[in-house]
N, C-alpha and C positions, 0 to 999 in steps of 0.2 A: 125578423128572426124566425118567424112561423114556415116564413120559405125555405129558409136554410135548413130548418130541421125536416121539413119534409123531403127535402133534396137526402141529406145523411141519412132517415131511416129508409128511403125505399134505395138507394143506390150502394148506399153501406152497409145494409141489414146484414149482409156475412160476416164482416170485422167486428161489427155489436154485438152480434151472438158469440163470436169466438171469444171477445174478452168479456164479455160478461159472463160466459161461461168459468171461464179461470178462477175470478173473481167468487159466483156463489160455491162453487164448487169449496171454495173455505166454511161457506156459509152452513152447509150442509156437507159436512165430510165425509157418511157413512154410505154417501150416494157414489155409484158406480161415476163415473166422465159421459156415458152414453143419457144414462137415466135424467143428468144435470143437463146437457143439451138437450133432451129434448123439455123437458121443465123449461126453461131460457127461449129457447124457440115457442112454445105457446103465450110464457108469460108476455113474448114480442108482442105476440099478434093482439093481444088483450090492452098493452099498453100502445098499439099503433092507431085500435079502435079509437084511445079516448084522445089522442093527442094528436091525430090527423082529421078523423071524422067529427070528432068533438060528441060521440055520442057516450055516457059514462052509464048507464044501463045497459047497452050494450057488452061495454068492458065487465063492466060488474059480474054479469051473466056467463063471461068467459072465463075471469076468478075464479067465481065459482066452482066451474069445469076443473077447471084444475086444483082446485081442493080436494074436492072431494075424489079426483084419479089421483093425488100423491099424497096425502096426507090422511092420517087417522082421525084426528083431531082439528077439527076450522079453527083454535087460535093458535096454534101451533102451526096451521097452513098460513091463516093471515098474517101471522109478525114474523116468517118467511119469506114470505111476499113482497110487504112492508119492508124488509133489512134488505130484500133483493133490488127493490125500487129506487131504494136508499144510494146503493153501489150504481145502477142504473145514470143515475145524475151523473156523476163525474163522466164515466164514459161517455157520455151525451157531450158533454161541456170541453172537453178533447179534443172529440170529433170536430166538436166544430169550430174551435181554435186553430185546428190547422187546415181545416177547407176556406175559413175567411179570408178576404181578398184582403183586407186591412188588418191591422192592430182591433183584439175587441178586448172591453173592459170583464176579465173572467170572472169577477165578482161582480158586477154587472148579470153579469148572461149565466152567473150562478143561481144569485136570487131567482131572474126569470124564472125558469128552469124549476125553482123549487114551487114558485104560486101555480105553476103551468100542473108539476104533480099534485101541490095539495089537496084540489075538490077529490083526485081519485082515493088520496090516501086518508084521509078524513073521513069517507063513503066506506071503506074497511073498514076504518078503525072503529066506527059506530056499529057496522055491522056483525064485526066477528070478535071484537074487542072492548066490548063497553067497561068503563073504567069506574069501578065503586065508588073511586075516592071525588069522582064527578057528583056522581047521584047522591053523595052524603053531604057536601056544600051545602053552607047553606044559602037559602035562595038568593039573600041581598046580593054575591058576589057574582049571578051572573053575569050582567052588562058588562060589567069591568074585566073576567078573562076566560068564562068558561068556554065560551062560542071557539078559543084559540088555545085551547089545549092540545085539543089535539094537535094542531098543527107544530107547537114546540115539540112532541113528544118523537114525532116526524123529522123534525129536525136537527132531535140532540142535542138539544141545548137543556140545560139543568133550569130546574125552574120550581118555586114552592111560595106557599103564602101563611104567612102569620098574622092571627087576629092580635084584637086590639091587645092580649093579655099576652103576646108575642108566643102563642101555642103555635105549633104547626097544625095545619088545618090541610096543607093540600103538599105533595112531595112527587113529583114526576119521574119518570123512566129514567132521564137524564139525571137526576139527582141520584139516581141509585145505583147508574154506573159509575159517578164522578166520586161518589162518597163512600159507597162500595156497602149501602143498607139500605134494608129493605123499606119500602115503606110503611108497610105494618110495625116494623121496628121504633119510627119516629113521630108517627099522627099520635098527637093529644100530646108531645113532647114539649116543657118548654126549652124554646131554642138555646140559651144559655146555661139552661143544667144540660143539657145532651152534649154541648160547645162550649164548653167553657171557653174558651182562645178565644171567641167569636166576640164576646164582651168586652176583650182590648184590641182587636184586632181592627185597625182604621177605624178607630172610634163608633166598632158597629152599633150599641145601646145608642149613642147621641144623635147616628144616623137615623135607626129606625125610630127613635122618639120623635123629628124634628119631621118626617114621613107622617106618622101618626097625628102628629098634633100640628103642624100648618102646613102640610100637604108636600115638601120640599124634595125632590128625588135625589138622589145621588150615586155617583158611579166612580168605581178604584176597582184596583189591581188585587189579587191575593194571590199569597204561595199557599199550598195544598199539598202536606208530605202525605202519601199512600204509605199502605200496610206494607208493601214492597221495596218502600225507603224510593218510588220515583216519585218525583217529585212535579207540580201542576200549578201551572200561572191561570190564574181565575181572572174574567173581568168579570164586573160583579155590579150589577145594577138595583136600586132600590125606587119603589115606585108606590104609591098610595094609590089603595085602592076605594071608589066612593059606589053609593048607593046611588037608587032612582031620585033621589032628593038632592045628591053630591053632597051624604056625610061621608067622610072617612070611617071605612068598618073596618078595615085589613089594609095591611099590605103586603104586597108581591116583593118576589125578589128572584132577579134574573140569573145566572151563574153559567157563564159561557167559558168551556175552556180554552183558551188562546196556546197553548203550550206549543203546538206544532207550528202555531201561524209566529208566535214570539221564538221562537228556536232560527225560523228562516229568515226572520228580521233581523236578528242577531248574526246570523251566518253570513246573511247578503253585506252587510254592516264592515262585519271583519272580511272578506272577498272584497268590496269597494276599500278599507282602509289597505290592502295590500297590496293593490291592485294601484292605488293613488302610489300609497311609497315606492312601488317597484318604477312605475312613470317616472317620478319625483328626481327619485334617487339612480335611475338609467345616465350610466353615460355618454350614450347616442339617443339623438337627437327623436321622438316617434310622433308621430301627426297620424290622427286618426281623420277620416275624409268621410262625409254621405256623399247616396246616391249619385248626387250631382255632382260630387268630386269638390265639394265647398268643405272648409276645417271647421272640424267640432270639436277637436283636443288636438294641445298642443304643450308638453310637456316643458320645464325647467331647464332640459338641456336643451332644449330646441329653443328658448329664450335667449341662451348662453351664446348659442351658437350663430344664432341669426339678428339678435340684438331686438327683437319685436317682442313684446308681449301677448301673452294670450288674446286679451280683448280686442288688439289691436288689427290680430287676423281672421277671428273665429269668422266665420261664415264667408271667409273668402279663399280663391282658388290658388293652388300653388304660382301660377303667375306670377305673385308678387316676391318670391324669392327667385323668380327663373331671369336669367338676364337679357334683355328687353333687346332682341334679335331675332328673327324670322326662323330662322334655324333651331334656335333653342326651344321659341313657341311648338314647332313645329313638331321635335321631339318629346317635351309633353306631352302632345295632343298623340303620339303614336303609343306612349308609354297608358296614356288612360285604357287607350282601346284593346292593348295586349294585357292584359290586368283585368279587364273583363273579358278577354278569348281565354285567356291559358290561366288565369287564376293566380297569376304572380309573375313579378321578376326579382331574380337575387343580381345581388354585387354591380349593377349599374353603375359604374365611372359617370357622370356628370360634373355641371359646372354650374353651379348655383352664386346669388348673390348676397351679400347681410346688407342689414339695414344701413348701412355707412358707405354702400358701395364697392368693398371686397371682393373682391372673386375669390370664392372657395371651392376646391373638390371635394365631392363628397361619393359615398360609395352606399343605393342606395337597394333598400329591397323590399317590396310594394306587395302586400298579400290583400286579395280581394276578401270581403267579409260577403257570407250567402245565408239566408233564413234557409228552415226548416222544406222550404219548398224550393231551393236552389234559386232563390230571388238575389239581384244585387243589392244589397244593402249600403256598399259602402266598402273602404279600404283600409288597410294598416300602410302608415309609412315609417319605415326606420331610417337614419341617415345617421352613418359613420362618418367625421371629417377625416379626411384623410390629404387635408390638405402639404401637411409638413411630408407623409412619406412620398407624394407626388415628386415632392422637390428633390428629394432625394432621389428618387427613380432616375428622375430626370440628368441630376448632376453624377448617377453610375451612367447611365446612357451618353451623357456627355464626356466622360472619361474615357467610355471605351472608341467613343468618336476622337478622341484626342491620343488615345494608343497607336491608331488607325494611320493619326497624320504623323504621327512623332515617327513609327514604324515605314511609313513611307519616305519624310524626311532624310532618314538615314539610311535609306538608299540610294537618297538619289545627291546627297551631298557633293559628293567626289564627282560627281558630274558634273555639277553649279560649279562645284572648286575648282579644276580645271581651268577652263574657259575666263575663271576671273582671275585666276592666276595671271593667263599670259594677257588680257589686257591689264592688270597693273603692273607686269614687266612694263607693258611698249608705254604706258605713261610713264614711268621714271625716266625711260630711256628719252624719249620728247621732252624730259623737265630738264633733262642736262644737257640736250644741243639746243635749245632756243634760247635768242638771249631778251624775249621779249618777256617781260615783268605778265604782264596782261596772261599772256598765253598762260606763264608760269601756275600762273593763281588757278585759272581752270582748270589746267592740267592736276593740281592739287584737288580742286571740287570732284575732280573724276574720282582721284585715288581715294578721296573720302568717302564718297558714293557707295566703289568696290566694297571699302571696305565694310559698311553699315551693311549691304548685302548680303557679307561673310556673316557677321553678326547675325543677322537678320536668318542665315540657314541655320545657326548653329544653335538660333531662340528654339528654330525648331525641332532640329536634333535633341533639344533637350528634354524635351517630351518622353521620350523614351532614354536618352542615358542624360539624366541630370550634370551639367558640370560647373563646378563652384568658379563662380566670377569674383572679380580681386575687387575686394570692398575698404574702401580709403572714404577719408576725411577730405569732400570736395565742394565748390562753392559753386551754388548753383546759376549765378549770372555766367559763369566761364560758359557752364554748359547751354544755357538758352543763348550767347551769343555764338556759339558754335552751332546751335540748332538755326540758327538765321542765314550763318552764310555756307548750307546743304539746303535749305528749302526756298531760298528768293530765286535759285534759279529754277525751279518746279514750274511747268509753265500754267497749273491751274493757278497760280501768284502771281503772273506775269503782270496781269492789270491791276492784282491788288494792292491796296497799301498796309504795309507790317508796320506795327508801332511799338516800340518797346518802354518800359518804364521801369528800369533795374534800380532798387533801393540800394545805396552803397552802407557796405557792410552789417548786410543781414546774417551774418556767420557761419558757418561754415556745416555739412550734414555728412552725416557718416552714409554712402550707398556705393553702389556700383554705379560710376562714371559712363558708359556704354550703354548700360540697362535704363536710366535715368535719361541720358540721351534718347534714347529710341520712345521713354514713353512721349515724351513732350516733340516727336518728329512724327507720331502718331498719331496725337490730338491735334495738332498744326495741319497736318494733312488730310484730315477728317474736317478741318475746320474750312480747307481749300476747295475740297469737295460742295460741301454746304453751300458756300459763295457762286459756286461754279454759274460763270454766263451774266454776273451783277456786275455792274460797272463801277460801284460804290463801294468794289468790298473792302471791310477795313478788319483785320487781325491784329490782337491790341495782347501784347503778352508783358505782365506784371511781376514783379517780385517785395516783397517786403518781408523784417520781423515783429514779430508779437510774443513777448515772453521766452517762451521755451521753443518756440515753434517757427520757420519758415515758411514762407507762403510762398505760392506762385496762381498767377492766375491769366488762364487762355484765352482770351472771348474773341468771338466774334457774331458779324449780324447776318447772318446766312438763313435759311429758311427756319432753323431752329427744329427740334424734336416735338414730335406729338406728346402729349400727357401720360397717355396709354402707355407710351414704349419707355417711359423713363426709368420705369422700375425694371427692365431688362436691357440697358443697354450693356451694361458690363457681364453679360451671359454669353458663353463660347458661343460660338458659331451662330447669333445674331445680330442683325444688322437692316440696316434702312434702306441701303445703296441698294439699285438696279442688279439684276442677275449678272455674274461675273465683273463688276466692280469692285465686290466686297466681300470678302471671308469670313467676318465676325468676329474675327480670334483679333484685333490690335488692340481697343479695350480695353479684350478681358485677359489679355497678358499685360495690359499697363497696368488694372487694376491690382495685380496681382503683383506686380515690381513694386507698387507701392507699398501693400501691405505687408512686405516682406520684408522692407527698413520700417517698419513701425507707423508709417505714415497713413496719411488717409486722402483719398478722393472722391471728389463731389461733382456732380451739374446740376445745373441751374438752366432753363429752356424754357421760352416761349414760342409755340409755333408760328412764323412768321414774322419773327422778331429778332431770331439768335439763341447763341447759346455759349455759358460762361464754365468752363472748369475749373475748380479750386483744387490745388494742390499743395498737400501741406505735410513736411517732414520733422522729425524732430531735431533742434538743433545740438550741436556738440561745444556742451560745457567744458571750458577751460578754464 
């Protein structure tokens, strides 16, 4: 510490004199600004003597100097001096708070600070200040605290002693600012006619009796209302004092005011409780990060949200919500390093993960934390989820992707229409001059073809003009056997085998005949796909009832769906197939055929193993 202070006074002696300046300049009010720097300036050089050279004769000899050039009177120059020396510490203790390279304990480097002035303030106080109520003691009580009067009196702290007959015998400077009487006022007083409150107050008689008579010290709190109605938090120490023999002849009693130090513990107190509830009680998620980017707070919504506990993550790095991908490491590591260039990022879209393996978006804003010296300390994280509005983004983006084709659809209808028109004239026209049965039937597989086609442009025109399809009471084996003889001649079926398993008299379901067609010529076809190039493939389409409900169900053993994609297969415009294979939209217009007679549908997929759809309508009570 001896270094550090010699570094501050010869490198910072301008900032020291300027605010010590400001400072006596209270001290002494009637003083010009000129006349108080230059007092400040000599008093430097007097106290650099004693606390760099360590010579205190020296210093002394420069006091001097300066008493006797600005004051009338040496104790009126010394307790000048002494009050400026006083102020002196703190700015000392500042200084060098903020030149340490580390965290220092200021009450630590306080105390220092004050043994390091005492011998010079001591050396005054005997000099130009000798204190009567010393010299009238009597002797027994030196050992025990005259040698350190002074130095309380230097330090402000309130301090007196009562003999054995609880007279006050000795009463300090600090007593007589804290109590606001003189000391001539209270010597030869006993303590409890002067105080009466003193006698119930924390049982002070049973205190100072139990001091007196086997030696027991003890220390409490007191409140101390002023003539001014402010009011003073006392800590208050009781202490026996003994002879050269160690009899008990007096006791001491210490009286320190805490008011200001109890006021900011109370301040810090209520700041930390509000500080906790605003965390607590935050609806976004906030993680506070050191240096190293490791968590040292992690709030109740960030629990909520990520499913971890506090203890669970404190000292470890975002990593473990980020989802376990080179890419995503990758933008961490870019997000740390712009957080210490530019000092923040707002509204960051990411994709983080909870503890159950979710993928969440989140929307996030990182503010660097810098000491006093522009050091990194450390970071704010805040995280909004914003996972639900994502989806929603997404399905307006998806909408306006589906205006797009509906808008295109119907333009290009009467085009499709055309061309399918006159091939289903020339097959009716082929169905009525052959008279081969065989032919007949293909010739019918065409015109069924055409017409799912027509269907098939008109799902899409409806994108953009909705038009109401005729919804009747139909039984859905009619339709999967109809769905059988349009897709065995598909030639990704050509090797497969179709199997069917139609329950007789599952009842009957209220939907649109065509739309219910198409979705199950949808799944069949996606399932063709799957199989495509197996020699084994087998498509196994079931039907059955259960209560109130109809079932049907798809399967086959084709490569099956990954895990990941399961949760998006019924989302427009995605899909597994190879580029220009697959549109994405058969799906999610089945799913939506479903949901729109009340029904519901499901998969079921194991990668490498197949994949089963359940479809399930409500049936029509008769």
């Amino acid at each position: 510490m001896q270094k550090l202070l010699r570094e501050i006074l010869v490198t910072h002696s301008d900032a020291i004199v300027t605010h010590w300046a400001e400072r006596v300049q209270k001290i002494a009010p009637t003083w010009d600004k000129l006349q108080v720097r230059r007092f400040v300036q000599d008093l430097t050089t007097a106290l650099t003597i004693f606390l760099l050279d360590n010579k205190l004769q020296a210093s002394l000899r420069a006091i001097e100097t300066i008493i006797r050039s600005y004051f009338q009177s040496s104790s009126e120059g010394a307790q000048t001096i002494i009050n400026a020396l006083l102020v002196n510490r703190y700015i000392l203790l500042s200084e060098m708070t903020q030149q340490q390279d580390s965290a220092i304990n200021s009450l630590e480097t306080f105390g220092m600070l004050n043994d390091m002035f005492n011998p010079l303030v001591v050396a005054i106080f005997n000099k130009y200040l000798p204190s009567r109520q010393i010299n009238q003691l009597p002797q027994e009580f030196a050992p025990s605290c005259i040698s350190n009067l002074q130095s309380l009196q230097f330090a402000g702290v309130g301090f007196f002693i009562l003999d054995r007959d609880i007279n006050i015998i000795y009463w300090n400077g600090g007593m007589e600012r804290i109590y606001e009487v003189r000391a001539r006022d209270v010597i030869g007083q006993n303590l409890f006619q002067r105080y009466p409150n003193w006698r119930r107050q924390h049982n002070m008689a049973e205190a100072i009796e139990m001091a007196m008579r086997h030696g027991h010290e003890k220390e409490f709190y007191s409140i101390k209302q002023r003539v001014d109605k402010q009011k003073l938090i006392l800590n208050i120490k009781l202490v026996p004092l003994r002879d050269n023999e160690n009899k008990i002849v007096a006791c001491s009693v210490l009286v320190h005011d805490v008011t200001e130090q109890k006021s900011r513990e109370s301040a810090l107190l209520r700041y930390e409780q509000y500080f906790e509830n605003i965390l607590n009680d935050a609806a976004d998620a906030i993680i506070l990060l050191n240096e190293n980017d490791r968590i040292t707070l992690w709030n109740k919504a960030a629990e909520t949200l990520f499913g971890y506990a506090e203890d669970e993550l404190f000292g470890k790095t975002l990593t473990r919500i980020t989802p376990d991908h080179p890419r995503a490491q990758e933008e961490l590591s870019r997000m740390d390093q712009i957080v210490r260039d530019k000092n923040f990022i707002r509204n960051h879209r990411m994709t983080l993960m909870t503890k159950s393996g979710r993928s969440i978006v989140v929307e996030m804003t990182r503010t660097a934390l810098r000491n006093h010296r522009n050091d990194f300390i450390g970071s704010s994280v805040i995280l909004r989820d914003i996972t639900r509005q994502e989806q929603l983004r997404q399905q307006v983006f998806q909408s306006e992707k589906l205006s797009a084709v509906g808008t295109l659809a119907a333009g290009i209808a009467h085009e499709v229409g055309s061309p399918l028109t006159s091939i289903s004239s020339l097959a009716q026209i082929l169905q009525m001059k052959t008279d081969s049965q065989e032919f007949k039937e293909k010739l019918g597989v065409i015109q069924q073809s055409i017409e799912r086609i027509s269907r098939t442009v008109r799902t899409l025109v409806d994108f953009s003009r909705p038009v109401a399809e005729k919804v009747e009471n139909i039984y859905l084996n009619n339709v999967i056997e109809h769905v059988i003889r349009i897709i065995k001649y598909d030639k990704r079926l050509k090797h497969q085998e179709i199997v069917t398993s139609l329950a007789p008299n599952i009842g009957m379901v209220r939907a649109s005949f065509d739309q219910i067609l198409q979705v199950f010529i949808n799944i069949c076809l996606n399932a063709a796909d799957a199989m495509e190039g197996q020699k084994d493939g087998l498509l196994q389409v079931k039907t059955w009832s259960e209560n109130k409900w109809v079932h049907a169900s798809i399967s086959d053993n084709g490569v099956g769906i990954p895990a990941n994609n399961l949760d998006h297969i019924f989302e427009p415009f995605f899909t597994t197939k190879k580029s220009g294979k697959g549109t994405g939209l058969g799906l999610w217009v089945s799913y939506n055929i479903i949901k729109s007679f009340s029904g519901d549908i499901k998969v079921e997929s194991v990668e490498g193993e197949g994949t089963v759809f359940l479809i399930s309508l409500p049936k029509v009570m008769t």
